[in-house]
N, CA, C and O of each residue as an XYZ file, in Angstrom:
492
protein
N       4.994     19.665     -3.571
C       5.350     18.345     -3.061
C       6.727     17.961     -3.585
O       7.100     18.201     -4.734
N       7.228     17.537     -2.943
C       9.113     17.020     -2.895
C       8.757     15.337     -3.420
O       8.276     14.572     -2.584
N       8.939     15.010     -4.364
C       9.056     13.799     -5.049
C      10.148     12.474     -4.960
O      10.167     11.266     -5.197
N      10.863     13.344     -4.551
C      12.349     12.882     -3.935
C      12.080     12.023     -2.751
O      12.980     11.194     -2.611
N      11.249     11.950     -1.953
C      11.072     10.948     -0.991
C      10.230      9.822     -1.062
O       9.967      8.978     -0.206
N       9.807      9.964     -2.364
C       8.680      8.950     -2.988
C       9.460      7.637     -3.509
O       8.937      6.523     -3.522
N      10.749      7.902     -3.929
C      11.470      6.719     -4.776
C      12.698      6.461     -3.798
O      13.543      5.655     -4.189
N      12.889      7.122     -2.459
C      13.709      7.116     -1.600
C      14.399      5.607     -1.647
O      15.581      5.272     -1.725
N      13.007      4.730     -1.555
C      13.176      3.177     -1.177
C      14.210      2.693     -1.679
O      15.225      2.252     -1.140
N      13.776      2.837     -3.271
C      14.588      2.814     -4.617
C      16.064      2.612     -4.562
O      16.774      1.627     -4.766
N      16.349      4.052     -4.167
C      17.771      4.708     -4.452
C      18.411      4.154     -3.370
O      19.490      3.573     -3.252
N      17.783      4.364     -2.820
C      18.767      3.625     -1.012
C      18.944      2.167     -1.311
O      19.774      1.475     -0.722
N      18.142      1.724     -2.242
C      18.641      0.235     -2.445
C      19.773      0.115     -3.694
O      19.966     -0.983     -4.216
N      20.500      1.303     -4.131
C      21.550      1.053     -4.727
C      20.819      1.290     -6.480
O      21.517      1.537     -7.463
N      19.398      1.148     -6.505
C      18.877      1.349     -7.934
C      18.933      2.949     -8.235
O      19.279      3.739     -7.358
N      18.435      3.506    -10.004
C      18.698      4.611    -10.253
C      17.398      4.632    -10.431
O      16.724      3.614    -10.594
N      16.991      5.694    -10.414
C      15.035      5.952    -10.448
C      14.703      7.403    -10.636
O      15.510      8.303    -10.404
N      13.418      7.599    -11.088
C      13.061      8.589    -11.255
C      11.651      8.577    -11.811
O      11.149      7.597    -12.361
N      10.887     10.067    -11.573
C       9.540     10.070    -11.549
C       8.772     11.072    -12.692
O       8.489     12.147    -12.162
N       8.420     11.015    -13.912
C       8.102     11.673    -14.649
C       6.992     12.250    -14.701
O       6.223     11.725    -13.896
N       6.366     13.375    -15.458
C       5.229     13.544    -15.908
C       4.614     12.750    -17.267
O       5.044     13.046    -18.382
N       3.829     11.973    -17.130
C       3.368     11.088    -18.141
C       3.448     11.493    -19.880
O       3.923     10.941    -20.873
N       2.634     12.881    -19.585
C       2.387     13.664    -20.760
C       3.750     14.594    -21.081
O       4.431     14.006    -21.922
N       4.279     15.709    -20.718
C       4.826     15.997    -20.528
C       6.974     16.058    -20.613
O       7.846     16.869    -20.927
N       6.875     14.662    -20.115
C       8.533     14.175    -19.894
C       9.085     15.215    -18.562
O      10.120     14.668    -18.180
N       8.935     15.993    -18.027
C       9.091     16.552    -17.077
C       9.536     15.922    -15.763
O       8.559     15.380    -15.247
N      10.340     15.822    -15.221
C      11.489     14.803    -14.209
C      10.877     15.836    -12.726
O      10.947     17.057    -12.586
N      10.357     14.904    -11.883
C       9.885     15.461    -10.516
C      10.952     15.135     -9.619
O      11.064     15.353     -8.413
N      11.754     14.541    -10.477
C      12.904     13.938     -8.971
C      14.371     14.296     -9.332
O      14.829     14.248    -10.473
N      15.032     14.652     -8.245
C      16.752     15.126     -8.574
C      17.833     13.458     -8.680
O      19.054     13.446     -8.524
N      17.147     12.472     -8.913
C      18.357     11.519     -9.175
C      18.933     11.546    -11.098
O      18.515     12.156    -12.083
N      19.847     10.734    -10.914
C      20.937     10.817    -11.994
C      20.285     10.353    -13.468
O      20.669     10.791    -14.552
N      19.291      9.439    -13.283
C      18.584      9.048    -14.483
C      17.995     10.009    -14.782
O      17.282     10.632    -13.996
N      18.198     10.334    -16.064
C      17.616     11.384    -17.059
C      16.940     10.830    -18.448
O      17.703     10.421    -19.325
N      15.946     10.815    -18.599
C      14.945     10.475    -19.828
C      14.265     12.065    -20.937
O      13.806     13.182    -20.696
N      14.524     11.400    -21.915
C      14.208     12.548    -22.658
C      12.334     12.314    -22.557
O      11.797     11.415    -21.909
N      11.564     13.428    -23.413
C      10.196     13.281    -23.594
C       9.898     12.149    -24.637
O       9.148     11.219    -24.340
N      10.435     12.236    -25.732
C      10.370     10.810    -26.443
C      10.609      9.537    -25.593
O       9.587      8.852    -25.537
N      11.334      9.182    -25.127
C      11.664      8.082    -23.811
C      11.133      7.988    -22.872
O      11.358      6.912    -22.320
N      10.235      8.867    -22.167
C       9.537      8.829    -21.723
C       7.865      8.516    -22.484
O       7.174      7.671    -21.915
N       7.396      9.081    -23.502
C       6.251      8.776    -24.290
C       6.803      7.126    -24.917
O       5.966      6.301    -25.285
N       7.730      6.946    -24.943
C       7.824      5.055    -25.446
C       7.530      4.335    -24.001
O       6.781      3.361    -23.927
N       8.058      4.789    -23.088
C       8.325      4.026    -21.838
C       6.407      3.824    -21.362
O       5.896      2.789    -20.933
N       5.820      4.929    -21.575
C       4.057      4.687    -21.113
C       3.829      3.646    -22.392
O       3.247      2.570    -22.255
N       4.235      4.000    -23.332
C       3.635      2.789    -24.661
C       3.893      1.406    -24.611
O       3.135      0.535    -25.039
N       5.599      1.136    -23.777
C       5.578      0.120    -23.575
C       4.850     -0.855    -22.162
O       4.621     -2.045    -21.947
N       4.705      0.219    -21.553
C       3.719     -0.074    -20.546
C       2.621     -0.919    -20.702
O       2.326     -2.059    -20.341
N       1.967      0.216    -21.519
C       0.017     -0.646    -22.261
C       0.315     -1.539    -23.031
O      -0.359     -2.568    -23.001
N       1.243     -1.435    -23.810
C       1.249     -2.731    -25.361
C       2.866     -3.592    -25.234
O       3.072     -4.325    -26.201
N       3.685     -3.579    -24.462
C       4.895     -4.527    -23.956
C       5.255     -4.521    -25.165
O       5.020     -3.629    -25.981
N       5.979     -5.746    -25.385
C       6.960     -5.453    -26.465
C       6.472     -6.115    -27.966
O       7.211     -6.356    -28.921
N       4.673     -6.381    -27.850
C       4.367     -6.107    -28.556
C       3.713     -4.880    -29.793
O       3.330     -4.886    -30.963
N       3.891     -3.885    -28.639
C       4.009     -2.499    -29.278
C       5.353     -1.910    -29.516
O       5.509     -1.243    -30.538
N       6.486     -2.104    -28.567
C       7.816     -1.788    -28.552
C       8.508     -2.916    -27.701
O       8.298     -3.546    -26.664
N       9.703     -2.806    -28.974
C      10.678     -3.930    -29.220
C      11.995     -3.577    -28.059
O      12.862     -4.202    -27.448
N      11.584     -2.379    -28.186
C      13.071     -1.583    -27.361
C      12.945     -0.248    -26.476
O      12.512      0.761    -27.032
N      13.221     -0.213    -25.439
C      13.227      0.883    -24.403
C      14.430      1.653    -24.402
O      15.486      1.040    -24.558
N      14.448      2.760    -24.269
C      15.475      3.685    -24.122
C      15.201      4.092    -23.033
O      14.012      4.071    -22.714
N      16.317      4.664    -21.969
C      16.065      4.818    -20.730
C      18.043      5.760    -20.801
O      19.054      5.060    -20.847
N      18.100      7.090    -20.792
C      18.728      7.955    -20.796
C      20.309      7.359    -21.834
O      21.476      7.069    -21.569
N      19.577      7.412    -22.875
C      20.017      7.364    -24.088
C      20.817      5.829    -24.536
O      21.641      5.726    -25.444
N      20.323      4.683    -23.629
C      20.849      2.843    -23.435
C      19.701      2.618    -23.769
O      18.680      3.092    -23.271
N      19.826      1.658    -24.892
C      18.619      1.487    -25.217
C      18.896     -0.657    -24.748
O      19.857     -1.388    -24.985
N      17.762     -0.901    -24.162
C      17.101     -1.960    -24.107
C      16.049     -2.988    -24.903
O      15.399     -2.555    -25.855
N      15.927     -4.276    -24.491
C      14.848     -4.907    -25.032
C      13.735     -4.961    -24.161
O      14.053     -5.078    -22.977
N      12.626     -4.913    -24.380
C      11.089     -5.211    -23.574
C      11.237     -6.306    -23.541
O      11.607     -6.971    -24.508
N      10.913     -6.870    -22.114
C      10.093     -8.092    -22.353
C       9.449     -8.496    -22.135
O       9.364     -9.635    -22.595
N       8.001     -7.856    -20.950
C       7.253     -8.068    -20.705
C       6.528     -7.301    -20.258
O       7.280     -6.667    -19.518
N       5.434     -6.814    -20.147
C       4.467     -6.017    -19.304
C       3.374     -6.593    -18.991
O       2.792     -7.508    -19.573
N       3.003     -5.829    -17.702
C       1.272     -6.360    -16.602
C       0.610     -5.482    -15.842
O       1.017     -4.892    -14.841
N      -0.490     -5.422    -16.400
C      -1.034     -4.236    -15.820
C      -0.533     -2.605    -16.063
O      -0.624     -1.780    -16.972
N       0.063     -2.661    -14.651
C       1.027     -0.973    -14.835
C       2.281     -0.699    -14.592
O       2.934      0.149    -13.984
N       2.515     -2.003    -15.471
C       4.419     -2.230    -15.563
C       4.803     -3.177    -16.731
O       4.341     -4.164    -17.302
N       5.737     -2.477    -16.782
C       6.983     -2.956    -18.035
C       8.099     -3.492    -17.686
O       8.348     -3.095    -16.548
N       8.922     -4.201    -18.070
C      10.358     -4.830    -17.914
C      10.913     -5.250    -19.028
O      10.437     -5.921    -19.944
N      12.190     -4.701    -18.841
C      13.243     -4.897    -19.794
C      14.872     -5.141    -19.064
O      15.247     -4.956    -17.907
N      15.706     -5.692    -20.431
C      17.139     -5.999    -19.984
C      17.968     -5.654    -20.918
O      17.596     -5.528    -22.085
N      19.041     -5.481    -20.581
C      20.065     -5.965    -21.796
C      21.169     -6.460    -21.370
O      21.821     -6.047    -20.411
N      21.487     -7.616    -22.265
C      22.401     -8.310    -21.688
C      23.572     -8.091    -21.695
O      24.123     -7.577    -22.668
N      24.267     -8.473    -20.490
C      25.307     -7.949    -19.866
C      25.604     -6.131    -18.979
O      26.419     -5.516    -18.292
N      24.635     -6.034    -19.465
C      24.577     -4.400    -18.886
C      23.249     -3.998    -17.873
O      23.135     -2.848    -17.448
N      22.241     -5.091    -17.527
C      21.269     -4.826    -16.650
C      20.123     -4.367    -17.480
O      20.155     -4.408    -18.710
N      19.124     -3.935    -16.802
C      17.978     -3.994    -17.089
C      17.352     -2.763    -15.782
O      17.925     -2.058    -14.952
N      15.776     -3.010    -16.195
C      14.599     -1.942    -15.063
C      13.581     -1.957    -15.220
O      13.185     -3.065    -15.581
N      12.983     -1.365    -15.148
C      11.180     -0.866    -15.340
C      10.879      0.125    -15.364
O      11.627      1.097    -15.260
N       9.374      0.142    -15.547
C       8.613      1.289    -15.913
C       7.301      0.837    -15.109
O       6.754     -0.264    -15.179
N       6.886      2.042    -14.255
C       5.504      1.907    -13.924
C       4.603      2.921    -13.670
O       4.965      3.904    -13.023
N       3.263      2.794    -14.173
C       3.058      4.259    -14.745
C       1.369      4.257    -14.005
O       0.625      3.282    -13.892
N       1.135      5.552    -13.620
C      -0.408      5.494    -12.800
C      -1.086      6.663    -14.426
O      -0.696      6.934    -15.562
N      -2.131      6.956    -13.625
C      -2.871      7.942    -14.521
C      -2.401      9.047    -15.062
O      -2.843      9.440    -16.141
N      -1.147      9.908    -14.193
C      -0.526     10.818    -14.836
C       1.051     10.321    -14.580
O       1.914     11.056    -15.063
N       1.357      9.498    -14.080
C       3.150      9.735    -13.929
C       3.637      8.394    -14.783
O       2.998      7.502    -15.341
N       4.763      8.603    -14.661
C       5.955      7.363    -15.049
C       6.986      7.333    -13.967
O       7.653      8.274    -13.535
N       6.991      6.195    -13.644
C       8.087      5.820    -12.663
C       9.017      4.940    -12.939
O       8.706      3.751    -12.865
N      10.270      5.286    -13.291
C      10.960      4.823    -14.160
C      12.328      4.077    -13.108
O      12.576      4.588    -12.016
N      13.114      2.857    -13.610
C      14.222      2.368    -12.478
C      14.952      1.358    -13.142
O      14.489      0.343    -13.664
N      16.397      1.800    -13.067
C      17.082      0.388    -13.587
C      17.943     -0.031    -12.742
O      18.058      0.592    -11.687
N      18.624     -1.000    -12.952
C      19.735     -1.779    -12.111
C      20.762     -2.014    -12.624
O      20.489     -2.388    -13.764
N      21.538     -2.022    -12.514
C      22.923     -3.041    -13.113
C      23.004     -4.233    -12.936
O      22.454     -4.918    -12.073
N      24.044     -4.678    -14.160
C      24.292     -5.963    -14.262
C      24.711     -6.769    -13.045
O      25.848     -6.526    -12.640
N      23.803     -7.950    -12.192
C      24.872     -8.033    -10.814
C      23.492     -8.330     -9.386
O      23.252     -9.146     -8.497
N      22.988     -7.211     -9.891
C      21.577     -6.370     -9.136
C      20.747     -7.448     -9.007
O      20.876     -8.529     -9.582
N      19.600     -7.018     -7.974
C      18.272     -7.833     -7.964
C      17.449     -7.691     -8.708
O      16.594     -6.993     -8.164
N      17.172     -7.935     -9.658
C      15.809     -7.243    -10.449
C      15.116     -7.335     -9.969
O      14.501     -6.308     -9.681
N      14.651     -8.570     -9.502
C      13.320     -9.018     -8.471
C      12.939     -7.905     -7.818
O      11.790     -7.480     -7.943
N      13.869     -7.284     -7.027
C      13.827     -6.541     -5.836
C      13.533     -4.981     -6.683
O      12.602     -4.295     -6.260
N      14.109     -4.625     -7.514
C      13.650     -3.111     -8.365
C      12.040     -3.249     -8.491
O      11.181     -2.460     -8.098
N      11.860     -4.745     -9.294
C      10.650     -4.784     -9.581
C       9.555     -4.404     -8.624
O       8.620     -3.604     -8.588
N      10.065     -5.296     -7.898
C       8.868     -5.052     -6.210
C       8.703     -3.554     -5.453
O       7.710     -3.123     -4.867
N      10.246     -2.790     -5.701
C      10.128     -1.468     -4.991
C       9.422     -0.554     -5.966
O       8.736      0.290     -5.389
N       9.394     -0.473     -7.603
C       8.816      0.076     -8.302
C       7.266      0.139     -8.567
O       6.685      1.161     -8.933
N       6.515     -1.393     -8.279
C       5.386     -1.661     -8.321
C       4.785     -0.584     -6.452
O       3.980      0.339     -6.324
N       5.409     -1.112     -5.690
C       4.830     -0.335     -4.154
C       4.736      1.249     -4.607
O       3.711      1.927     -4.538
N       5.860      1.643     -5.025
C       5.937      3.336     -5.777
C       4.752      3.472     -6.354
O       3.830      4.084     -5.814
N       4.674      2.941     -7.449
C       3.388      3.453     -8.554
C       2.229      2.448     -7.701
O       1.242      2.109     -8.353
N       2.290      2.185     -6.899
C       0.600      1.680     -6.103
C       0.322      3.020     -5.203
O      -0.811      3.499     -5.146
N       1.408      3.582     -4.518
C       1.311      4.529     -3.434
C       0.852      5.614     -4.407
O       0.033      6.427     -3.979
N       1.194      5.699     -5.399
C       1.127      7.141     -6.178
C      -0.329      7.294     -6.858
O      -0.959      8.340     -7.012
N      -0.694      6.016     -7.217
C      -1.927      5.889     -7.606
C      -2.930      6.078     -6.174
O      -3.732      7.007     -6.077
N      -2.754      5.156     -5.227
C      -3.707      5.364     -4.175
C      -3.620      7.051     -3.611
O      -4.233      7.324     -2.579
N      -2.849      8.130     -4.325
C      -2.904      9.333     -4.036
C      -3.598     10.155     -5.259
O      -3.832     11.348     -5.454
N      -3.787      9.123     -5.887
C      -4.811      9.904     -6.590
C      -3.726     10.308     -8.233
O      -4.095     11.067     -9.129
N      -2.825      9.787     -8.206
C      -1.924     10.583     -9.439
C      -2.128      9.426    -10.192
O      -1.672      9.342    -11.332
């Protein structure tokens, strides 16, 4: 399966995104965001426990503040430089930021439809 058409929405909207293996850190998708396996294992942690488990997100080596999570998503910013999310099903991470400027609103909403579709497939 080609993963690359899963976050299509994403990227075409000008955001950077990408689709991990939960366990793993393993990148299913060819866009520019790159997360290490540690950054990826914080990014599911901040998922379940927000930024009361973690204070700070790293997301290809920029590190951020948490500030909230629900359910099967995370959000973070940093100021002046943008912000993204994290949204994570049973095995993946779906990871997306924006720049300073950007909709967040709008990342948020295309990231949550991603990790609903991915889950209703069973991942």
């Amino acid at each position: 399966m080609s993963w690359d058409p899963q976050i299509a929405s994403i990227i075409s909207a000008g955001f950077s995104a990408a689709i991990y293996a939960a366990d793993t850190g393993v990148s299913y998708t060819t866009d520019s965001l790159k997360m290490t396996l540690e950054e990826v294992q914080n990014a599911c942690k901040a998922v379940k426990e927000g930024a009361a488990g973690v204070v700070n997100a790293s997301v290809a080596g920029k590190t951020y503040m948490v500030l909230r999570n629900d359910e099967d998503m995370c959000y973070f910013k940093k100021k002046g430089e943008g912000g993204g999310g994290f949204g994570k099903t049973k095995t993946l991470l779906v990871a997306g930021t924006y720049n300073e400027g950007q909709q967040a609103g709008q990342l948020n909403d295309l990231l949550g439809k991603v990790v609903q579709h991915l889950k209703g497939l069973g991942y």
